[in-house]
C-alpha positions as CSV (number, residue, x, y, z in Angstrom):
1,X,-69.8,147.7,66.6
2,X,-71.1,144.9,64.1
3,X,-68.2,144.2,61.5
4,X,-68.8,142.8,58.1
5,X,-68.2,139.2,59.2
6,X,-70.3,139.7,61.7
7,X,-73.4,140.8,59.4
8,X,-73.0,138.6,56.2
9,X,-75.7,141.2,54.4
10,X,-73.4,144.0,54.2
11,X,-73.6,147.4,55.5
12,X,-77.2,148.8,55.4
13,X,-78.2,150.4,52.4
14,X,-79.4,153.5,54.8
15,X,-75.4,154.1,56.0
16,X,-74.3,156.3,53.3
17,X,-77.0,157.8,52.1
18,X,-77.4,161.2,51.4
19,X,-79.4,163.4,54.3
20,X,-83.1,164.3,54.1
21,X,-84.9,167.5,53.7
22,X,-87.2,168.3,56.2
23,X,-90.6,166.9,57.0
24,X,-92.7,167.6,53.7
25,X,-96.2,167.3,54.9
26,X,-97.9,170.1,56.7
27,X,-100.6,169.8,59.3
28,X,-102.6,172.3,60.4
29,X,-105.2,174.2,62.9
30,X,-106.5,176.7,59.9
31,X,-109.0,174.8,57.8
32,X,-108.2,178.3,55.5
33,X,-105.1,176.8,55.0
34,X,-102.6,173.3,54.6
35,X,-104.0,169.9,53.4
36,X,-107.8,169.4,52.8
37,X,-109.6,168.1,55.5
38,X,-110.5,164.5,55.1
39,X,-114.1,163.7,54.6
40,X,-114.3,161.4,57.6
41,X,-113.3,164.4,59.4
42,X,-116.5,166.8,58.9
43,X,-118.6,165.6,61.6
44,X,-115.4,166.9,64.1
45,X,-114.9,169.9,61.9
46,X,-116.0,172.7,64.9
47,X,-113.0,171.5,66.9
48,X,-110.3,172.3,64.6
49,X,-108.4,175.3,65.9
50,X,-106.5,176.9,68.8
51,X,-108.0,177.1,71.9
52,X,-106.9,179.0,74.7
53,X,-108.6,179.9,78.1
54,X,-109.1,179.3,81.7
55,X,-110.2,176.3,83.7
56,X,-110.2,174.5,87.1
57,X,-108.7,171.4,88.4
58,X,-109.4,169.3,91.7
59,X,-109.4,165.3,92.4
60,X,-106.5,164.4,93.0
61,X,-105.2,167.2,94.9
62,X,-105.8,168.0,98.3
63,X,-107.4,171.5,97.2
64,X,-109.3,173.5,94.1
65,X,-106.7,175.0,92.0
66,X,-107.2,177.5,88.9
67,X,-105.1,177.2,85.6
68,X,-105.0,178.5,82.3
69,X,-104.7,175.8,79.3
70,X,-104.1,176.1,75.2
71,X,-105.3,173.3,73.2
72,X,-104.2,173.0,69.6
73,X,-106.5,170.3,67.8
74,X,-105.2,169.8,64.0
75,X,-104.9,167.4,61.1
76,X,-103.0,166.5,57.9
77,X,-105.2,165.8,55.8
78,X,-105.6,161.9,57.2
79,X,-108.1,160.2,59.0
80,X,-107.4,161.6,62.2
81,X,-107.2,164.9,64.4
82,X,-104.0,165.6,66.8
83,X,-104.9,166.9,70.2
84,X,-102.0,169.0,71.9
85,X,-102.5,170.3,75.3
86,X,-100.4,172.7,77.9
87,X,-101.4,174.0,80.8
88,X,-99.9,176.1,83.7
89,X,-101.0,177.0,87.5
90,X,-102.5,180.8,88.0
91,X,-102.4,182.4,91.2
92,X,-105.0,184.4,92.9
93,X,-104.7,187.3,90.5
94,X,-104.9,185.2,87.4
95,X,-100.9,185.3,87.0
96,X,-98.4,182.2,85.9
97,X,-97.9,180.1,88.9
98,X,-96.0,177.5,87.1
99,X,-96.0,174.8,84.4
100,X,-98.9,172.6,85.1
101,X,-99.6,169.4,83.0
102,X,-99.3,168.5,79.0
103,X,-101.1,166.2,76.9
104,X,-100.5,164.8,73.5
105,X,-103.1,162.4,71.5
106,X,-105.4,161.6,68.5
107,X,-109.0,161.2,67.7
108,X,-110.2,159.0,65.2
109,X,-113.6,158.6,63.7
110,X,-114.3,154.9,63.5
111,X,-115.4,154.2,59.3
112,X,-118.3,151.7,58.7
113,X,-118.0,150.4,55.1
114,X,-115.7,153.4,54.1
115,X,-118.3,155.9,55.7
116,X,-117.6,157.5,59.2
117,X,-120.0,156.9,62.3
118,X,-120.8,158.6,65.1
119,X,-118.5,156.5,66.8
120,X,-115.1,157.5,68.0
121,X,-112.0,156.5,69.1
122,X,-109.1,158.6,70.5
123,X,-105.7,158.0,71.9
124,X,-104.1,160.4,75.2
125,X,-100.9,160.3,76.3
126,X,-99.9,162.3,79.8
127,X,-96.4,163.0,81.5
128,X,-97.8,161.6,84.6
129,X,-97.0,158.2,82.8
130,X,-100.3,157.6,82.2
131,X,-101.9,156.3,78.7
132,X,-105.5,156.5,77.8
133,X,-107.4,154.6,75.1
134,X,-111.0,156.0,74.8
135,X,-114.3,154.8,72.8
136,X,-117.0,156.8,72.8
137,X,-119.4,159.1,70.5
138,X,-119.8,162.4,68.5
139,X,-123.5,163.9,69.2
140,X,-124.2,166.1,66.4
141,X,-121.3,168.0,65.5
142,X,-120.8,169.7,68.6
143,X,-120.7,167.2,71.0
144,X,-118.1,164.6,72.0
145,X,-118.7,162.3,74.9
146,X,-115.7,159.4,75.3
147,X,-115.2,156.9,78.1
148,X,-111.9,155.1,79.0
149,X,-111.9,151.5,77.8
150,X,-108.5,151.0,79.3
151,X,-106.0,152.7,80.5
152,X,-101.4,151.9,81.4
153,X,-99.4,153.5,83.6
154,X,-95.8,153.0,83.9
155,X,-94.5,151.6,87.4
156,X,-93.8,155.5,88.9
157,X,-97.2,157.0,87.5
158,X,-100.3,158.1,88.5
159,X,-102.5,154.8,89.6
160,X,-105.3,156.0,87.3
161,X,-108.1,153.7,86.6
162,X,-110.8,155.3,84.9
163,X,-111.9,158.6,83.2
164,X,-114.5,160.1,81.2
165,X,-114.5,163.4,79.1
166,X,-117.1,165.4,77.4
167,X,-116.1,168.0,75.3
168,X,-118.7,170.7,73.5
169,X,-118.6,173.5,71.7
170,X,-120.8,176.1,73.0
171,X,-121.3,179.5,72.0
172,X,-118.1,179.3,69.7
173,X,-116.2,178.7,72.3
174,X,-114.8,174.8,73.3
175,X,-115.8,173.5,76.8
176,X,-115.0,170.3,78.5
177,X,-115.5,168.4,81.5
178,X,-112.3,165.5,82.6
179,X,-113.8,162.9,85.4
180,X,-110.7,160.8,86.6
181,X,-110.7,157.4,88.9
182,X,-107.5,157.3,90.9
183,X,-107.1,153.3,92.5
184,X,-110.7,152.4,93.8
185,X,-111.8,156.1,93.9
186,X,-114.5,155.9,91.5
187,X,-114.8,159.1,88.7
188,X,-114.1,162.0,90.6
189,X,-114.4,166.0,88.9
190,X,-110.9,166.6,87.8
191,X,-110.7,169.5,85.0
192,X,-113.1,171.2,83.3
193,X,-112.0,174.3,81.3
194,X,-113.6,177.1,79.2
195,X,-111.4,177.8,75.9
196,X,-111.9,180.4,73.2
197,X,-110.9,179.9,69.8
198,X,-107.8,181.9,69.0
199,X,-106.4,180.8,65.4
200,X,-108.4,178.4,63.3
């Protein structure tokens, strides 16, 4: 514990300060409802929502597995979406076979002169101690196709070393295909889902 002699500038002015309320800004997956959407925003305006549907994994395991996934993309009325992922294993007869994998990160339209560009940026961060940091582009307003520029992993997670995802929307509903480079394997097929829009 730091004393007074020890800190010559006094306790902090933080210490007895009365508590806070909660968090005062909302975010949201409802473009009906919460903050406006910010204008550098519009060009990603389809993915906004709740997503929920069916998919299936391979490279890295040893076999094909099926899972079921819900993706909650939203904003706060900033520059930048919030990606939110959770998945879980299904069995043979489409039942929960067990927590799969999570994923948390951002997207950010990259602004020329105060205007956006078709050019995006976008931020993914696993429980597999892997982080991701992605350039790539929007293609229309349907269409977004990012590449890994480089990628961390802490000293017990997964050795990846490249990955590439294209996401689309397609019929109303959001689709997207997840290649993955493990050491010197190259981009392998690694996910790839089908996810209708349930709130949003």
């Amino acid at each position: 514990m730091v004393s007074e002699q020890d800190n010559p500038l006094g306790p902090p002015p933080w210490l007895n300060a009365p508590p806070v309320d909660a968090y005062p800004y909302e975010d949201t997956h409802d473009l009906r409802s919460g903050p406006d959407l910010h204008p550098s925003l519009l060009g990603l305006l389809p993915f906004v929502g709740l997503w929920r549907g069916r998919g299936q994994g391979g490279f890295p395991a040893d076999e094909d597995y099926n899972f079921a996934q819900e993706v909650r993309i939203s904003h706060d009325g900033r520059p930048f979406l919030r990606f939110e992922s959770r998945s879980w294993l299904l069995d043979e007869d489409s039942k929960p076979l067990g927590q799969w994998t999570a994923e948390s990160g951002f997207w950010r339209p990259v602004l020329r002169d105060g205007r956006p560009a078709d050019d995006m940026e976008a931020l993914m961060i696993n429980p597999d101690g892997v982080a991701e940091l992605y350039l790539g582009k929007t293609i229309g307003t349907t269409r977004l196709e990012i590449d890994a520029d480089a990628i961390a992993y802490t000293p017990t997670g997964q050795h990846a070393t490249g990955a590439k995802r294209l996401f689309g929307i397609v019929e109303g509903a959001l689709l997207y295909a997840h290649e993955l480079a493990i050491d010197d394997s190259g981009l392998l097929p690694h996910m790839s889902a089908r996810l209708l829009r349930i709130g949003g």
